[in-house]
Structure formats: structure tokens, C-alpha cells
KEDRENDREN-418275 format. One record per residue (C-alpha): residue number from 0; residue in one letter; chain; z, x, y. Coordinates in nm, 2 decimals. Layout:
<recs>
> torpa,ronu,seti,zz,xx,yy
> NUM,a,A,Z,X,Y $
...
</recs>
This chain:
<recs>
> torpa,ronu,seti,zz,xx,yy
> 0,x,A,10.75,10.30,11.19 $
> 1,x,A,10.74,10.64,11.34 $
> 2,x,A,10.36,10.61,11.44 $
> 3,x,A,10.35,11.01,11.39 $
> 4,x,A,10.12,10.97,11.04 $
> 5,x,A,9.79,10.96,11.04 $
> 6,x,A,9.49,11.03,10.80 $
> 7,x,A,9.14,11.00,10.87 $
> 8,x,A,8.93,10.88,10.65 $
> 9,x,A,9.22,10.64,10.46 $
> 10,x,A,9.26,10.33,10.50 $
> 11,x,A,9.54,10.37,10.72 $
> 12,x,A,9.56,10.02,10.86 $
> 13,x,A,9.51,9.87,10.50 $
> 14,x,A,9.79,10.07,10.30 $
> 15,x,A,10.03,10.00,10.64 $
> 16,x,A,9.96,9.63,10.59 $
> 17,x,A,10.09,9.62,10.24 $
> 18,x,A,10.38,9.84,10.36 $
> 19,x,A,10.47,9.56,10.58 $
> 20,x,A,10.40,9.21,10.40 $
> 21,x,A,10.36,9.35,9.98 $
> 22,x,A,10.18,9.10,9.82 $
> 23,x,A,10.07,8.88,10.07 $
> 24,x,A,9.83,9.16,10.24 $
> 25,x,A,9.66,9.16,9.93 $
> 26,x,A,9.52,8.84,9.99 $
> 27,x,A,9.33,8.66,10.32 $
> 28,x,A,9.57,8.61,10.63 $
> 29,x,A,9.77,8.32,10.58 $
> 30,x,A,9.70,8.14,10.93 $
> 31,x,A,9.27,8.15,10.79 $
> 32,x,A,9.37,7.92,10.50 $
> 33,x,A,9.17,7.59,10.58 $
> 34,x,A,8.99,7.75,10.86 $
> 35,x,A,8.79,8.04,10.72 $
> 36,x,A,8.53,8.03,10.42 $
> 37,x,A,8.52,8.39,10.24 $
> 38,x,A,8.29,8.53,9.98 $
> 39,x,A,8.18,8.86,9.89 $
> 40,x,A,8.35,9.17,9.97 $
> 41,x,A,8.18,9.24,10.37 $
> 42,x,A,8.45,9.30,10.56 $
> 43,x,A,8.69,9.51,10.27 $
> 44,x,A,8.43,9.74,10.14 $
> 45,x,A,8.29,9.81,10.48 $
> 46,x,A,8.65,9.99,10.56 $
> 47,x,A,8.70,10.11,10.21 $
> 48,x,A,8.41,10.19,10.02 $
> 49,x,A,8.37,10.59,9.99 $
> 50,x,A,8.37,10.73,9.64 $
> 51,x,A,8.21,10.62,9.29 $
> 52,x,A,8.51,10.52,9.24 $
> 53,x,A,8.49,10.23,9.50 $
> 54,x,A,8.17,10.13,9.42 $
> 55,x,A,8.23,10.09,9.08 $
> 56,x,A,8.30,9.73,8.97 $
> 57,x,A,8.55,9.56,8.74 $
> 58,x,A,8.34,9.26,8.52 $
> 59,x,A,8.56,9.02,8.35 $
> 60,x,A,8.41,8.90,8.01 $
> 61,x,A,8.34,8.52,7.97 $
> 62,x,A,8.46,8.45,7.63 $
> 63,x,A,8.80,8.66,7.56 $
> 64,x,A,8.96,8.64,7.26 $
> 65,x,A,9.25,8.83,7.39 $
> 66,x,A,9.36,8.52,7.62 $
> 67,x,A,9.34,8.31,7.30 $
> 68,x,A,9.57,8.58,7.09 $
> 69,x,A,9.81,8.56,7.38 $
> 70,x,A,9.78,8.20,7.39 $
> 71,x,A,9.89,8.22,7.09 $
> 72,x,A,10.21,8.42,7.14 $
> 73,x,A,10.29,8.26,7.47 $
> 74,x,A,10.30,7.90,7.33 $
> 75,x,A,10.08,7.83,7.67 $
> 76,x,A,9.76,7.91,7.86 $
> 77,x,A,9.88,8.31,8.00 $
> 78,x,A,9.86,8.34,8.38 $
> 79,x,A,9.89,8.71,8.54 $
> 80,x,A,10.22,8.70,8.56 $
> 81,x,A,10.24,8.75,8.16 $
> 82,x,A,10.08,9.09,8.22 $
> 83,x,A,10.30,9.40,8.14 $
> 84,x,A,10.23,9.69,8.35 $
> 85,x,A,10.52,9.92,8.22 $
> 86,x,A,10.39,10.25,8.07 $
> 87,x,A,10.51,10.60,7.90 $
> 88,x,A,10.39,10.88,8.14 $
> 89,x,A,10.45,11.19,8.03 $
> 90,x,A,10.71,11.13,7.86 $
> 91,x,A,10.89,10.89,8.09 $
> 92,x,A,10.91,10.51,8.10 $
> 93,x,A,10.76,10.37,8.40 $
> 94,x,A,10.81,10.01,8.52 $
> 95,x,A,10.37,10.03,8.69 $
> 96,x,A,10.12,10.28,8.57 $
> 97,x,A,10.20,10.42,8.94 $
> 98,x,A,10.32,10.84,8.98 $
> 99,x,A,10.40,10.95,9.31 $
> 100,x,A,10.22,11.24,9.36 $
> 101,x,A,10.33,11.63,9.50 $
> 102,x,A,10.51,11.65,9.80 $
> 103,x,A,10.50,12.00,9.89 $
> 104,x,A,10.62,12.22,10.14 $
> 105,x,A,10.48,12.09,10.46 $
> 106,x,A,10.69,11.96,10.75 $
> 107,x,A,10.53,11.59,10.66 $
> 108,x,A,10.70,11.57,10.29 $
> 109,x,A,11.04,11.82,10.37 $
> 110,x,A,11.12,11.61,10.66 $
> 111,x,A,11.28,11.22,10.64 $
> 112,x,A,10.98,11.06,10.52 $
> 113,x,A,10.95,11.26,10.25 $
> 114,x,A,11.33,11.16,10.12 $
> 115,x,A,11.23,10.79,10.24 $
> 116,x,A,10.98,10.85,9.95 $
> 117,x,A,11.20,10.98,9.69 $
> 118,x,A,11.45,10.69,9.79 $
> 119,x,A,11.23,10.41,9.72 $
> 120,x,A,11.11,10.56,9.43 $
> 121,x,A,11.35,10.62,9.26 $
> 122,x,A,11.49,10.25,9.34 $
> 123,x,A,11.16,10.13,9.16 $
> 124,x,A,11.24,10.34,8.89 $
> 125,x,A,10.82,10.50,8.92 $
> 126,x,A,10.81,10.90,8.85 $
> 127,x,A,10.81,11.14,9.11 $
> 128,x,A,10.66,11.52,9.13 $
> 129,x,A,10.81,11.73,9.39 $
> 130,x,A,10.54,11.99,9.46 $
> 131,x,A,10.54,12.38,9.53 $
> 132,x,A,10.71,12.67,9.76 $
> 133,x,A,10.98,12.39,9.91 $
> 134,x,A,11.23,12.62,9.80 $
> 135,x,A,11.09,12.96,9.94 $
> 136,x,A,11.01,12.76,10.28 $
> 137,x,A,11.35,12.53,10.25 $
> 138,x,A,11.59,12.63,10.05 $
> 139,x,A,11.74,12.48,9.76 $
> 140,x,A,12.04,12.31,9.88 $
> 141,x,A,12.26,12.48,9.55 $
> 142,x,A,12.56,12.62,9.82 $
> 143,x,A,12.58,12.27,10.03 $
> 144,x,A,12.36,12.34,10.23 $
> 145,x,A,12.28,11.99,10.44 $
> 146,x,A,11.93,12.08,10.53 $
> 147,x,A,11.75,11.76,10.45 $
> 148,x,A,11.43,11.94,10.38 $
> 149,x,A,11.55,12.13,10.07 $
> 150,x,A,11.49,12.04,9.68 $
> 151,x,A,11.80,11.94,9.59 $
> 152,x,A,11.83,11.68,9.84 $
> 153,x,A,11.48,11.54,9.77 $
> 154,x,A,11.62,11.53,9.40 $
> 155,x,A,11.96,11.37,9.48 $
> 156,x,A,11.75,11.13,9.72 $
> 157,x,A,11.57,11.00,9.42 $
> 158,x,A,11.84,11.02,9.15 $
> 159,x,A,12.08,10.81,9.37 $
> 160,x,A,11.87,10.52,9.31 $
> 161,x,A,11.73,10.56,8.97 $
> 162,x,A,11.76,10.27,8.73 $
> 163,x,A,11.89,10.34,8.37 $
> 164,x,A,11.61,10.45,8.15 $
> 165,x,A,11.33,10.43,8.37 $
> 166,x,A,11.16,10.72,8.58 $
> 167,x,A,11.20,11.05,8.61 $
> 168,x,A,11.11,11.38,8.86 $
> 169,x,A,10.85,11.66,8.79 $
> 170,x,A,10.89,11.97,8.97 $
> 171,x,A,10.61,12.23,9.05 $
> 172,x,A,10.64,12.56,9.05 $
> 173,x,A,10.41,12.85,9.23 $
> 174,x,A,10.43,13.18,9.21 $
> 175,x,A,10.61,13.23,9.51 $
> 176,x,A,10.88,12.99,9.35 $
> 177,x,A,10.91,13.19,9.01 $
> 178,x,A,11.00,13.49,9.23 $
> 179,x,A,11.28,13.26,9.31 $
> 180,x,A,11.33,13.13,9.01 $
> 181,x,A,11.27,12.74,9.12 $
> 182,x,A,11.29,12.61,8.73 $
> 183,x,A,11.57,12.80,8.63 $
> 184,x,A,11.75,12.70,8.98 $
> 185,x,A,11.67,12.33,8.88 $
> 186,x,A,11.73,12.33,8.51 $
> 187,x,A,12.08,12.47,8.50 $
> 188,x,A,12.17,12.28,8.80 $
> 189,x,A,12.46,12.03,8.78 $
> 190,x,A,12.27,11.76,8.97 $
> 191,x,A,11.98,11.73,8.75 $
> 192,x,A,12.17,11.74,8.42 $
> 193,x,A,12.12,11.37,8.42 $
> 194,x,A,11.82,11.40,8.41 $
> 195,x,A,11.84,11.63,8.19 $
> 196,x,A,12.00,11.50,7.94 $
> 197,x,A,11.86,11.16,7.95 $
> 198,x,A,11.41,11.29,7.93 $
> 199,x,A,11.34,11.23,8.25 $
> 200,x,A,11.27,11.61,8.38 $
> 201,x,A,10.95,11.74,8.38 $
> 202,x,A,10.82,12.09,8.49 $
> 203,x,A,10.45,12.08,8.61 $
> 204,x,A,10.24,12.36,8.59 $
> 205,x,A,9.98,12.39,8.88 $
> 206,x,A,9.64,12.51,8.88 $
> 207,x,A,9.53,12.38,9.20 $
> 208,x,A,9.50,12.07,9.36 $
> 209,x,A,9.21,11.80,9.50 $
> 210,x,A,9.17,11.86,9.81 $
> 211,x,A,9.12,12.27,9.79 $
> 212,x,A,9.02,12.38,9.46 $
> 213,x,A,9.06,12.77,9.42 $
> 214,x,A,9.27,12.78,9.67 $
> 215,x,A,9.70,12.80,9.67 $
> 216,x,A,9.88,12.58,9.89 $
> 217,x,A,9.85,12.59,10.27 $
> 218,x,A,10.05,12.52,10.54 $
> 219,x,A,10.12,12.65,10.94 $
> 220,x,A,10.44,12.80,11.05 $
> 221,x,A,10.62,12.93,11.32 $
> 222,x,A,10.61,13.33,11.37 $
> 223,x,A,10.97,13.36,11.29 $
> 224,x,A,10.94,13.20,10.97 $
> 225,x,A,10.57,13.34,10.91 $
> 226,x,A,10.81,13.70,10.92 $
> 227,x,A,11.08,13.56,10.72 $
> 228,x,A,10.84,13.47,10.41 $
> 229,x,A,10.59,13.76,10.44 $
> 230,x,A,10.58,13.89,10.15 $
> 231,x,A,10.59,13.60,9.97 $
> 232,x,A,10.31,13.44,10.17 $
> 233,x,A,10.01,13.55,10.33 $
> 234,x,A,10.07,13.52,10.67 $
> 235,x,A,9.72,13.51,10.86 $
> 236,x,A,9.76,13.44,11.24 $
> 237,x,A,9.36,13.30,11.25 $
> 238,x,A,9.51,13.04,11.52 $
> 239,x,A,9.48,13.34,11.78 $
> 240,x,A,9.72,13.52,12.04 $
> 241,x,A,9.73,13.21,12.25 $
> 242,x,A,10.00,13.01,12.01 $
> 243,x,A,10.29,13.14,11.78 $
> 244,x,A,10.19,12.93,11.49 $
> 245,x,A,10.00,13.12,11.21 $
> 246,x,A,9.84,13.03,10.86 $
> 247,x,A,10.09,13.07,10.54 $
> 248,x,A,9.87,13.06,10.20 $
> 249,x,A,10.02,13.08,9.87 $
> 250,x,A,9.84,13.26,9.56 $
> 251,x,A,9.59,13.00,9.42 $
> 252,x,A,9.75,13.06,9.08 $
> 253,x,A,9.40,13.08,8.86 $
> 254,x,A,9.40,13.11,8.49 $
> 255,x,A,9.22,13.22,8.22 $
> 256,x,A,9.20,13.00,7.87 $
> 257,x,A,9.47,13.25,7.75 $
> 258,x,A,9.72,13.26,8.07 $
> 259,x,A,9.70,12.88,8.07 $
> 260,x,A,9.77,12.83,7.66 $
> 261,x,A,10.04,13.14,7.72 $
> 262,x,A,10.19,12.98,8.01 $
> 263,x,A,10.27,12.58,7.86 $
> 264,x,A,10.41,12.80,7.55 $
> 265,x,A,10.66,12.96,7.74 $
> 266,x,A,10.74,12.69,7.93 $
> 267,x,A,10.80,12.52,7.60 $
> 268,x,A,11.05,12.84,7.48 $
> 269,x,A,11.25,12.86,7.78 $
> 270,x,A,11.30,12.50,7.90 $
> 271,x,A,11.31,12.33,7.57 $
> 272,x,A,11.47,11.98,7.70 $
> 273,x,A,11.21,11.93,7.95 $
> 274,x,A,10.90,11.77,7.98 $
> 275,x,A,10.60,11.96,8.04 $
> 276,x,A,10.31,11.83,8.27 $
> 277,x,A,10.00,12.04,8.40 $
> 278,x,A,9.78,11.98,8.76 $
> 279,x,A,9.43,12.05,8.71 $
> 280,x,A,9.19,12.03,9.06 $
> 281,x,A,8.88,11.86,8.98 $
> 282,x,A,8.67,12.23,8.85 $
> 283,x,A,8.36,12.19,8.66 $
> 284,x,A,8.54,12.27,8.35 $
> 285,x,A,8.78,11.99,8.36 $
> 286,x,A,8.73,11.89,7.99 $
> 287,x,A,8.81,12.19,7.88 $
> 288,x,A,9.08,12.31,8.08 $
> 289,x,A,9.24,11.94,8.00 $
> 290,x,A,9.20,12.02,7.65 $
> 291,x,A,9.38,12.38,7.64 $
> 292,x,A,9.69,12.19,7.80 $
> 293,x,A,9.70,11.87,7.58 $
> 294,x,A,9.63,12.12,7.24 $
> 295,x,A,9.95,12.36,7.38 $
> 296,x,A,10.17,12.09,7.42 $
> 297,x,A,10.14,11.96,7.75 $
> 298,x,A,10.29,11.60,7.79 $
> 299,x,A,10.10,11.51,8.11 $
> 300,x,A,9.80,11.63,8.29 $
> 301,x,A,9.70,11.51,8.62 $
> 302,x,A,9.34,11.51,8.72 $
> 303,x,A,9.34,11.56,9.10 $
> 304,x,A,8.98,11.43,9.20 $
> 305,x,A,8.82,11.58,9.52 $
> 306,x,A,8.87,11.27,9.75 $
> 307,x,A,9.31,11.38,9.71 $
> 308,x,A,9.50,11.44,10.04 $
> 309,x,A,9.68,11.75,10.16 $
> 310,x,A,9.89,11.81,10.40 $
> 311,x,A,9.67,12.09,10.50 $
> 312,x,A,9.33,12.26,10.40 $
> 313,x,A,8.99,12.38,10.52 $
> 314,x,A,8.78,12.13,10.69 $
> 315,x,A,8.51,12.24,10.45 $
> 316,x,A,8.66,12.23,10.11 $
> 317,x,A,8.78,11.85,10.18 $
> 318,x,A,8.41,11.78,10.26 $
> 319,x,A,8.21,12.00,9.98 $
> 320,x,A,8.40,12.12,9.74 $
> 321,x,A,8.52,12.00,9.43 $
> 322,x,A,8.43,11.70,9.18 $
> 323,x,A,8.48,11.35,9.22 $
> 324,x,A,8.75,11.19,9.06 $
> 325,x,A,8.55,10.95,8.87 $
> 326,x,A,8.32,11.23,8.75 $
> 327,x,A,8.64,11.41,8.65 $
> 328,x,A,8.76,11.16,8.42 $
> 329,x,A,8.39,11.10,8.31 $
> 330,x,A,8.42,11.42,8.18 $
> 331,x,A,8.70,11.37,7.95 $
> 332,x,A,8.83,11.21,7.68 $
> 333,x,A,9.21,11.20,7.68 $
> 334,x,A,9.24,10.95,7.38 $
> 335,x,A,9.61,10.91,7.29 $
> 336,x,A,9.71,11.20,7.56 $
> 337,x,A,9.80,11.11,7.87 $
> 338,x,A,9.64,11.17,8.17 $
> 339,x,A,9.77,11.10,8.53 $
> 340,x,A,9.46,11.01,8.79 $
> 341,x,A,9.47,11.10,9.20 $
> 342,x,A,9.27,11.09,9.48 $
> 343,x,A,9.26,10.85,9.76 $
> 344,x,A,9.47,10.61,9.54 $
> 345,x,A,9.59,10.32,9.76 $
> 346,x,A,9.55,9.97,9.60 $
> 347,x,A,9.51,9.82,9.29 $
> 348,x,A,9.14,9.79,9.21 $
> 349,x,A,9.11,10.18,9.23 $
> 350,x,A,9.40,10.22,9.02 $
> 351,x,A,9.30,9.99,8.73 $
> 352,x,A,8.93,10.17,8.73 $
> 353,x,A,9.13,10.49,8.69 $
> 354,x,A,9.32,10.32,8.40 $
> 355,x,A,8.97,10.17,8.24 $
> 356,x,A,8.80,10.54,8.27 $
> 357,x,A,9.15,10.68,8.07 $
> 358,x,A,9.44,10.75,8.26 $
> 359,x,A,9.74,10.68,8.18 $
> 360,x,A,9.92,10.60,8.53 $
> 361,x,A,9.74,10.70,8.90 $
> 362,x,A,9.90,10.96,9.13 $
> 363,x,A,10.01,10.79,9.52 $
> 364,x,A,10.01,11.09,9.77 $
> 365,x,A,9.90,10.97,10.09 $
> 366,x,A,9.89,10.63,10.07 $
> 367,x,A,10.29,10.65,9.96 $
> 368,x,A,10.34,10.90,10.28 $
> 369,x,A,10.22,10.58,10.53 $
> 370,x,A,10.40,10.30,10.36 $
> 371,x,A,10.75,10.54,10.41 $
> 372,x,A,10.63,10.61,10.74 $
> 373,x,A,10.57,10.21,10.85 $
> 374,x,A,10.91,10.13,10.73 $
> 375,x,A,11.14,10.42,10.60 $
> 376,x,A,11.35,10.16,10.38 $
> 377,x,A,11.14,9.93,10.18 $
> 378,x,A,10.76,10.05,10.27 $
> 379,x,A,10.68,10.16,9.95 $
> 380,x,A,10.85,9.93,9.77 $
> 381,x,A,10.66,9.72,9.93 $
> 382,x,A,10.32,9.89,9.90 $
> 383,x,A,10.42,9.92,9.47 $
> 384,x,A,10.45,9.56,9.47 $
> 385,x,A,10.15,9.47,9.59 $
> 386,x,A,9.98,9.74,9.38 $
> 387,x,A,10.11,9.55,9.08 $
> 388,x,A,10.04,9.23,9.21 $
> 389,x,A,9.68,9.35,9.28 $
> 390,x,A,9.71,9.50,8.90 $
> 391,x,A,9.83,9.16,8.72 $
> 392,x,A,9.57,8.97,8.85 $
> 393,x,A,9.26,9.23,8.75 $
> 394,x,A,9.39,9.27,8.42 $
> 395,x,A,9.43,8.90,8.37 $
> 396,x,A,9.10,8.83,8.51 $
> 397,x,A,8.98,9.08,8.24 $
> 398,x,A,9.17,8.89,7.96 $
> 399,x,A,9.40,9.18,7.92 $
> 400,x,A,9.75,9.16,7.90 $
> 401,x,A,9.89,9.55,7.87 $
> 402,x,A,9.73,9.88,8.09 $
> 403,x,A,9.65,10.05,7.75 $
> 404,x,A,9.35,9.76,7.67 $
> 405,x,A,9.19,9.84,7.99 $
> 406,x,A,8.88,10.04,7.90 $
> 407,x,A,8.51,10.13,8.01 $
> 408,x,A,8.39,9.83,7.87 $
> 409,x,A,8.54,9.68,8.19 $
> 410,x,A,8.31,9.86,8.47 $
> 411,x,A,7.98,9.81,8.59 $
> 412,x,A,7.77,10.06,8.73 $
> 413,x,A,7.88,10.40,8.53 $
> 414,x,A,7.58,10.63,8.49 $
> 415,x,A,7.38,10.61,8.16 $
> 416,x,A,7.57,10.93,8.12 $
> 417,x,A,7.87,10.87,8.13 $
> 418,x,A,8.00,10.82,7.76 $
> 419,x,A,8.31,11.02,7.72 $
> 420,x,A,8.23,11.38,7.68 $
> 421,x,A,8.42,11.50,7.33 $
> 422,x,A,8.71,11.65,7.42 $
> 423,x,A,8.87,11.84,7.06 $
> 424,x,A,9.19,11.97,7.03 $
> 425,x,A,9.10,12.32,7.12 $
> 426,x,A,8.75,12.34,7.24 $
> 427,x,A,8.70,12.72,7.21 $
> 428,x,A,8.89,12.98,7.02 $
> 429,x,A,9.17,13.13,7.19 $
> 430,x,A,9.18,13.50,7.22 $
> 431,x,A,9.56,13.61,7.26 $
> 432,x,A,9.73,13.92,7.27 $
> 433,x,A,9.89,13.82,6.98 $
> 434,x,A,9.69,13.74,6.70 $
> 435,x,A,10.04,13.54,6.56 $
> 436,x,A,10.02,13.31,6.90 $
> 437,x,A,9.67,13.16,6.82 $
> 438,x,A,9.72,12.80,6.79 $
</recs>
């Protein structure tokens, strides 16, 4: 455990406890068995309830003819271990509905915790996205260079431990990384060709994140390397004369219907053997937005609700600005599409409301960040396995035996509005340049 992590407002002391026992902190403490009566949920909501998410509830059915179909194929009465939580997500196979969500640029995700990350990750075989401007702020890593913060060594990190067949690693790119050519650097790279050539490399296209909607990415530098990426950056020294450290903002990358439809095309043209997945930040045009990228082609989109974490961002935003993730997927209707969920995604109740409102797989950003950092070797691995202990034993309960049978029939407490809003294939006409290009 380094002890340097901390986020307020998480449940810190929860996620850290599943990074140390896995299942078992999922569960009362051992030594109250016998000793202690429990009931309700006083203690557990009282540190985690925040969101509509949390206060949603999962209500298992009394008479479930699923169980009895699964009976049936089992030969015996199914317990939660019969439940399979393996998944396609965007077009990867995933052992748990579980993504790890952007790392970007900051000094948290480009130092050792953020490789401790891409290690255990890539031993469970779960995706991983790598987010924006790494290579502009660390370098690539293409001429051996050892620096443990560049791309290629979060990539190698994760590919030394992949599993045949299973996971695979999105990579975002901003505008200050297309001046430096980040996809082309990554597709025609040596190290990724396995990847490559097996499916499991994805490019995501951002359009903002969670926790700062309309904003680029953010984070604080040094002078000497706010002066060696002006330019590229905005460089804003709004920390005064009395410290050398000075704001660095990326563009915030917004798009119009036809820049967005233009841009999943061409990413389509040009990097033909890879998978493309889009970020949306939780706008109030979400449906529509989702609905360009699934109609052009996109394989993924993640929905980053408002309650996300960032390594940095305006008090403000975090507090006021932006939709809640449940709202967000309220909104929407991905159907067969699939659609990645995060914000403040820690456990597994969260995760399989996510799943029962239509995602595909939820997004683990912070929550994956303090598992690495309480034990750099098996934290996460840890914190995934009690996710998907926590997972079997909803789904079970709700006499469901795969994550695709989860659905909004299992919650209690949506508002009367919330039946899916219709999200067609192209909700409005496209105007193009090219009349040719209208899809």
C-alpha cells in the first residue's frame, strides 16, 4: 500500500477492503458470526448511498421460471456459482461484464500504479482503455525508451499477462495526440500486432468525459514541461507566481452530428482491423449522440455518468454539472448495441443495476486506481473477484443465470418516466458535405 491515493467522496475504505480480502469483504466480518444479528442495510448505505443509482433497488421475483429451465439443464437445483458472467464488449470477450476505464495522462495513471493496473488486468483477461495526451506528456516508448510512464509500456504491461482469447486494450486519442499521430504510432507498432491480429484492439473516440463535461482533459505540470508542450496545451499558470506548477488543458474535442458520424467513418477507413469504441460525457443529448455512433459503426459506447472520477477537474463541474448516470442510461435504448456504464463504479450491486438499465459491461476508474494502490500485485484481482462474487449471487437471487437477462424488470424505484426513450438508428438526418456519405 502506498497510502498516497485518496478520493473523497468514494468509498475508499470499502473498495480497499475488497482489495485486501476479495470475496470475503463482501460479506459481514468473519469474527461477528455468532455474535452479531444484522438486517437491513444501516451501516452500508449510510457510507455509500449517493446517486440514483444507489438508491435504486434490485427485487428478486418469487416464482422464476428461469431457475426451473436451468434446473432443467443442470440436472440439480442451480446455486450462484452456475451463473456465467463472461460477455462480448465491444467486440472483445471478457471473462466479467467489468472495463477498466481511461487512464490518462496524469502523474496517478503514468506512474507504477497505473502499470500495476494494466498488469492485473490483463492477468484477468478484463479490457482495458488507455486514455488521452499520455504520449504528448510521456512519450511513446517506440525507440526503448524505459520511461515507465509511456504508452507502450502500459501496453506491454497488460499484454504480458493476457490470456488467449480474452480481453483486449482501447486507446484514446485527443487532438493533441493526432498531432502526434498516437493511432498510427500504435497500429503499425510491432508490440501491438498481437493484438492486432487476434480483435482485441480498439481505438476510442472521445467526446468528453464524466466528471467535466465540455471540457478537454486537465492536468498540472511543472513550468519546464508546461514550456515543453505549449503549443499543444494551454498552459494557464492560475496557481499564481508563488509556485512553478501551472494548469495544462487539452481542446475539449466537441462535435457536431456531422464531425462525429465523419469521424467513426474514417476511423473505420484508415484502421480497418480495429475495433472502434466512442466516450460520450453524460450531455443532455445522450440518446442522440449514442445513436449517431452506434448507426456509423461504432462497436462500443461508454456512457460516463456525472458521479465518474478524474484525476483532475473544477471543483464546480464535479458538483453541478453534468447528468447522472442512471438518468443517462434512462435516456437510452442501446438494444443489441453495446454500451459500457461509469461513474463511481466500485462493487457489484451498482454494476448489475447498470447491466439491468442496458449496459453491456461497467467502466472501473477509481475504484481500480485504490485496489492497485493497496496492494500493487493482486489488488485488483482481488477487488474483480469480489465484484463477481457480489454479481453471481444478485443475479442468482434474481433467477438469472447470464448478464444479458438482467433487465429493468429487476429495479425498484425508477421514475414513472423512465421507459426507455426510442433510440432509432439515425435519429435525425445527417447533413454531410457529401451528399454520397449520408448514411
Amino acid at each position: 500500500m502506498t497510502g498516497k491515493l485518496t478520493a473523497a467522496g468514494f468509498p475508499e475504505g470499502l473498495v480497499r477492503a475488497r482489495a485486501r480480502s476479495g470475496p470475503a469483504a463482501a460479506l459481514p466480518a468473519l469474527e461477528d458470526y455468532a455474535l452479531a444479528m444484522f438486517g437491513g442495510s444501516d451501516t452500508l448505505s449510510r457510507e455509500t448511498a449517493h446517486d440514483m443509482m444507489d438508491t435504486l433497488r434490485l427485487v428478486p421475483p418469487i416464482l422464476m421460471p428461469r431457475r426451473l429451465e436451468k434446473l432443467i439443464d443442470l440436472g440439480r437445483e442451480p446455486l450462484y456459482t452456475d451463473v456465467a458472467l463472461d460477455t462480448g464488449v465491444g467486440g472483445f470477450n471478457s471473462p466479467l461484464p467489468l472495463v477498466i476505464s481511461a487512464l490518462g495522462s496524469t502523474n496517478l495513471a503514468g506512474g507504477h500504479i497505473g502499470n500495476a493496473v494494466a498488469r492485473q488486468a490483463g492477468r484477468r483477461g478484463v479490457p482495458m482503455v488507455i486514455g488521452e495526451n499520455v504520449v504528448p506528456s510521456s512519450g511513446y516508448g517506440r525507440l526503448g525508451d524505459a520511461d515507465h510512464r509511456s504508452l507502450r509500456t502500459r501496453i506491454s504491461a497488460y499484454c504480458a499477462e493476457l490470456p488467449d482469447g480474452l480481453g483486449g486494450v482501447a486507446v484514446q486519442q485527443s487532438t493533441e495526440d493526432a498531432d502526434a499521430e498516437v493511432w498510427n504510432l500504435v497500429y503499425s507498432d510491432p508490440t501491438t500486432l498481437p493484438l492486432l491480429e487476434s480483435g482485441r484492439l480498439a481505438f476510442e473516440l472521445k467526446l468528453g468525459q464524466g466528471a467535466k463535461p465540455g471540457l478537454g482533459g486537465m492536468s498540472v505540470v511543472d513550468a519546464p514541461d508546461g514550456a515543453a508542450t505549449e503549443g499543444q496545451f494551454t498552459v494557464d499558470p492560475v496557481f499564481g507566481t508563488g509556485t512553478s506548477r501551472m494548469l495544462r488543458s487539452a481542446t475539449p474535442g466537441t462535435f457536431t452530428q456531422e464531425i462525429l458520424h465523419r469521424q467513426i467513418i474514417l476511423m473505420r477507413n484508415n484502421f480497418p482491423r480495429a475495433r472502434i469504441w466512442v466516450k460520450l460525457p453524460p450531455g443532455r443529448d445522450i440518446a442522440t449522440a449514442a445513436g449517431i455512433a452506434w448507426a456509423a459503426g461504432a462497436d462500443a459506447v461508454t456512457i460516463d455518468g456525472a458521479e465518474a472520477g478524474t484525476g483532475w477537474a473544477p471543483l464546480s463541474f464535479m458538483d453541478h454539472v453534468g447528468l447522472p448516470l442512471a438518468e443517462c442510461l434512462m435516456r437510452i435504448a442501446p438494444g443489441d448495441a453495446c454500451c459500457i456504464a461509469s461513474g463511481r463504479m466500485w462493487e457489484g450491486t451498482r454494476a448489475v443495476k447498470a447491466l439491468a438499465l442496458g449496459a453491456r459491461a461497467v467502466g472501473l476508474g477509481r475504484a481500480a486506481f485504490l485496489a492497485a494502490d493497496e496492494d500493487p500485485e493482486r489488488g485488483l484481482l482481488n477487488l474483480l473477484d469480489c465484484c463477481a462474487f457480489e454479481m453471481r449471487l444478485l443475479l442468482s437471487a434474481l433467477g438469472k443465470y447470464t448478464v444479458a437477462e438482467v433487465g429493468r424488470e429487476d429495479l425498484w424505484g425508477l421514475p414513472p418516466a423512465a421507459a426507455p426513450v426510442s433510440t432509432p438508428a439515425n435519429p435525425q438526418p445527417i447533413r454531410t458535405i457529401d451528399s454520397e456519405e449520408t448514411p
